[in-house]
N, C-alpha and C positions, 0 to 999 in steps of 0.2 A: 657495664654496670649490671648487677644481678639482683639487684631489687628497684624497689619503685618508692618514696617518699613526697607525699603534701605536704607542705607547712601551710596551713590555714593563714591567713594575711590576722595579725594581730592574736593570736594563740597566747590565748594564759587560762591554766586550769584552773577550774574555779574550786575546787576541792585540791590539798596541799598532799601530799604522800603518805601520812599518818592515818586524815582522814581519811582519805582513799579509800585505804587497807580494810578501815571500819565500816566504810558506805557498803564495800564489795562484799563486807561478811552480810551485813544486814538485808541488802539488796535481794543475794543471793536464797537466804533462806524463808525470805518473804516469797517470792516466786517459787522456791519449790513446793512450800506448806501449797501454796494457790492451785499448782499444776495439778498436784496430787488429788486434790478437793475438787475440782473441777471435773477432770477426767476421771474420777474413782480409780486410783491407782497404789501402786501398791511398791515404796521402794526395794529392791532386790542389785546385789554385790553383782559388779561384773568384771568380764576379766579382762586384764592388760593385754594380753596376745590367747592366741586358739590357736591348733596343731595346722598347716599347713598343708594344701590338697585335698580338704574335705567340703570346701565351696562356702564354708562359713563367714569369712569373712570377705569385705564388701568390695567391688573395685574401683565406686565411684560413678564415674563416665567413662571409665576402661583404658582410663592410659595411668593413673598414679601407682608406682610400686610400691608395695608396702614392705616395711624396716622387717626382717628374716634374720634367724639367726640359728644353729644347731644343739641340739640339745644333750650335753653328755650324758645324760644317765639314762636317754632314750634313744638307742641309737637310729640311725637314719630317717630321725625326725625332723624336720625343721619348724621352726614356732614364728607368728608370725606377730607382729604388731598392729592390734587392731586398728580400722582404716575409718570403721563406724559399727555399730552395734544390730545393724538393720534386720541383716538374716540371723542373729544369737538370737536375739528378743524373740523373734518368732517360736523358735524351738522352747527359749522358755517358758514361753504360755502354755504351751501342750506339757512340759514336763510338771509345773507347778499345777495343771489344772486348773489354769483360769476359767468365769462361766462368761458368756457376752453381755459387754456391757461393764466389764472389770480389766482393769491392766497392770501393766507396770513401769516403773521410770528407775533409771540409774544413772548415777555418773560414767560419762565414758573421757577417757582421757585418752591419746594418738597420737602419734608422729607421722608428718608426711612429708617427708622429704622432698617432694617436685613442686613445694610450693613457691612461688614466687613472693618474694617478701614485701610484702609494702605496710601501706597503716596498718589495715585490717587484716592482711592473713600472716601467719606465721607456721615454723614446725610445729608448733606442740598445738593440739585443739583438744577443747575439752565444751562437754556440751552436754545437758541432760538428754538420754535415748530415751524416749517413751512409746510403748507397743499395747496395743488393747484390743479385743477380742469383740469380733465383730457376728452380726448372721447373714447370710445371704441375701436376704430383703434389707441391708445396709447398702448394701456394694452403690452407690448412687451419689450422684453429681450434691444430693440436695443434704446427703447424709457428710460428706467430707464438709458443705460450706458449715453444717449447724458446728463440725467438731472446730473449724479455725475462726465462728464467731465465738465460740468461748476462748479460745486462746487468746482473743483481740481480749477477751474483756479482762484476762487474767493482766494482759498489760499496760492496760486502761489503770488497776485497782494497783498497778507496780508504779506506774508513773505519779499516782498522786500520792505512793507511802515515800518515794523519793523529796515532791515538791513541798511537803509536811515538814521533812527535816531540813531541806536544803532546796530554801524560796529561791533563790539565783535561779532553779533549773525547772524553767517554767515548762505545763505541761501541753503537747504539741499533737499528740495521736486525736484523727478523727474519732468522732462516738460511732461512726458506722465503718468496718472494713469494707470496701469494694473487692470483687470479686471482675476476673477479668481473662479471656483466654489467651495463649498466646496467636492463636491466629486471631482473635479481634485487636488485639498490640499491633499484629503485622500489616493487617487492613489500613490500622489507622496512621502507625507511620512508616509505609513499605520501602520508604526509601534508608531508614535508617538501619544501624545493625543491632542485635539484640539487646546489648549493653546500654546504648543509647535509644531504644527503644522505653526500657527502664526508667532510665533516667529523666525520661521527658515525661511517663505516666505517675513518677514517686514526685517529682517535681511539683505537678497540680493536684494531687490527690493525699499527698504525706504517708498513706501508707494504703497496702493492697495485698492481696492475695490472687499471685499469676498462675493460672490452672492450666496444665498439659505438658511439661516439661519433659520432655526427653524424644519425642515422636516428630517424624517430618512434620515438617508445615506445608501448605500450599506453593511455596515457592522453593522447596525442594530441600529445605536447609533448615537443622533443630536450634530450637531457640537454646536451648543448653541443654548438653549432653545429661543421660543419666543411664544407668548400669538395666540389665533386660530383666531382674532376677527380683527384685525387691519392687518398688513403687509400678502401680498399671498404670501404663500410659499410652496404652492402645485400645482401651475397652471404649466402644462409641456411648457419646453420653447424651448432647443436644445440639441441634442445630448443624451435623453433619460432622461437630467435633468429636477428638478423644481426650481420653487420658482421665484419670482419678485421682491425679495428683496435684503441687504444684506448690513455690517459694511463699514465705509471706515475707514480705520486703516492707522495711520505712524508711522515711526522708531523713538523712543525716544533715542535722544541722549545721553542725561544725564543721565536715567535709563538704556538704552542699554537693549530697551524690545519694541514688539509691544504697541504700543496705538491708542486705539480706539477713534477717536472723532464724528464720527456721526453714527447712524443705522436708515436705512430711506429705504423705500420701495416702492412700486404701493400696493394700499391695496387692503382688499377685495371686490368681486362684490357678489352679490349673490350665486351664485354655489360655490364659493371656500369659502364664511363665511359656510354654510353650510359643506361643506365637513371636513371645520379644525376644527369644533364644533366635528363633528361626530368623527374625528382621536381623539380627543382630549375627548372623552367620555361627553362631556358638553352641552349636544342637549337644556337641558333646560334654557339655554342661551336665545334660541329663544324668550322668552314668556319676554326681559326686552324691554323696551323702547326704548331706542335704539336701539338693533338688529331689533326691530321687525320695525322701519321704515328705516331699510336698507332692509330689504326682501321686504314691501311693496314699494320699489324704490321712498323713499323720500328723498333721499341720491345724492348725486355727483360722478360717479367714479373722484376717486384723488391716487393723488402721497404725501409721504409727510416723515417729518423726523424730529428728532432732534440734536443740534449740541452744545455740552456742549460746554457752555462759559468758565468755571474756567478750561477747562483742554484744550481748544483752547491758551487760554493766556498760562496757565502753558507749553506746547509747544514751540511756540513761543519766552514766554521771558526766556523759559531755567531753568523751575526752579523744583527741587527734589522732592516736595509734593504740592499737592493740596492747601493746608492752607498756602503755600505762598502766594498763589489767594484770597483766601474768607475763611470770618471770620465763623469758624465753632465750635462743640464741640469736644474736643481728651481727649484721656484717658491722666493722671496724666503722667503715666509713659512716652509715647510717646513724651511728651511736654517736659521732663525731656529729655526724648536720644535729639531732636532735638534740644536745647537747647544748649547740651553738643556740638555735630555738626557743628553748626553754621549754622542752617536750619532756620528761621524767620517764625515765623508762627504767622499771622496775628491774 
């Protein structure tokens, strides 16, 4: 079997498919107006796919392939389908001339075909990218937690324009996000694996922000992969740790499992693209287009992140799988169990 399916014991949506439709418009443009007012941002068009081999677009944690295709009227070009918007955003602050302290957000929409299907993920993702323009006396542990206390509070002011229209879905986010490394995770339960690591810290706390994602731990092994080129995740910060980055995860009620909805960081400057090339054995990185005008500092240091829209809604209006949100592709069988369920998938 090539996907993964929960059915929640007792599953019935508490919003019908009409509503839905209508929660997910109003939901959605509630949290952008907030994001944008919050962060001083600024919306700007982005694109579906970038020209392939110029380093723009993302690889992730270095194994997903992104959808490629050739382009007739250019010949020996291949165009790729964006994977996430991480290193574009960059580039467009420098070209727009952003000043620090201003940014910008867009819809990014993707396909990624190696995904494994279950509730929450699917091919198609679509997520607000937002990139903001930072100064050197930012780069700090103290400056990423103030930017992901306001995102907590933008979701705090989402949750209760939800529980306003729709009393059923009571509201559940702590007043304080917790802030957490992944090596104090690993301390505390070194016998588990990261997943369940998660699970056992969103379980007691409902919802967090895990800082250091992508860099060994103390016991040799990353708590989840991430790509060397975008998010710092080797710059020392405190107490012997690194990294600038890291998930903000909340307690799924209805799955009664961590979920993740945004992974957002301070990225790289020079020294530390360098150095996670080098960890990362992929120094010939240097010689693409883009790296090579972030080493020649034609670049902005920035902060920035993504914040999936269908599993922000899925959250919120409470609902079992993702394809209650957006219309995707599911295997036969899948569509057959939810189906059977009483799971609606759009």
């Amino acid at each position: 079997m090539n996907y993964h399916l929960t059915v929640p014991k007792g599953y019935q949506p508490l919003l019908g498919v009409k509503e839905t439709e209508r929660a997910i418009k109003a939901l959605k443009d509630f949290f952008e107006l907030n994001l944008a007012t919050e962060l001083r941002l600024s919306r700007v068009t982005a694109p579906l796919f970038v020209q392939g081999g110029t380093g723009i677009n993302d690889d992730l944690n270095g194994l997903e392939r992104p959808v490629s295709f050739p382009v007739k009227s250019i010949p020996g070009i291949r165009a790729e389908i964006v994977q996430s918007l991480a290193k574009w955003k960059r580039l467009q602050l420098a070209e727009l001339g952003f000043e620090p302290g201003y940014g910008l957000y867009t819809d990014m929409n993707a396909i990624r075909p190696d995904e494994t299907l279950d509730n929450t993920h699917s091919l198609y993702v679509d997520q607000w990218d937002w990139e903001r323009v930072i100064t050197p006396a930012d780069r700090t542990l103290d400056f990423l937690k103030r930017i992901v206390r306001g995102l907590h509070a933008i979701l705090k002011r989402t949750e209760q324009f939800v529980y306003e229209r729709y009393p059923a879905i009571r509201p559940e986010l702590p007043e304080e996000i917790p802030f957490i490394h992944t090596e104090e995770l690993l301390d505390r339960f070194p016998d588990l694996p990261p997943r369940e690591r998660e699970q056992r810290l969103l379980a007691e706390c409902r919802a967090a922000f895990i800082i250091g994602i992508g860099g060994a731990l103390a016991n040799g092994e990353n708590h989840d992969g991430r790509a060397p080129d975008y998010d710092d995740w080797t710059t020392p910060t405190e107490r012997g740790y690194c990294g600038l980055n890291g998930d903000l995860f909340v307690w799924n009620p209805v799955l009664e499992r961590a979920f993740e909805l945004s992974s957002m960081g301070i990225r790289v400057n020079q020294d530390a693209l360098l150095r996670q090339l080098a960890i990362r054995h992929c120094e010939e990185r240097r010689e693409l287009m883009w790296h090579r005008r972030l080493l020649d500092g034609q670049m902005p240091l920035s902060i920035g992140g993504g914040i999936g829209q269908s599993r922000l809604c899925m959250y919120f209006l409470r609902k079992a799988h993702v394809g209650e949100i957006q219309a995707s592709l599911w295997p036969e069988e899948m569509l057959a169990a939810c189906r059977a369920q009483g799971i609606p998938l759009l």
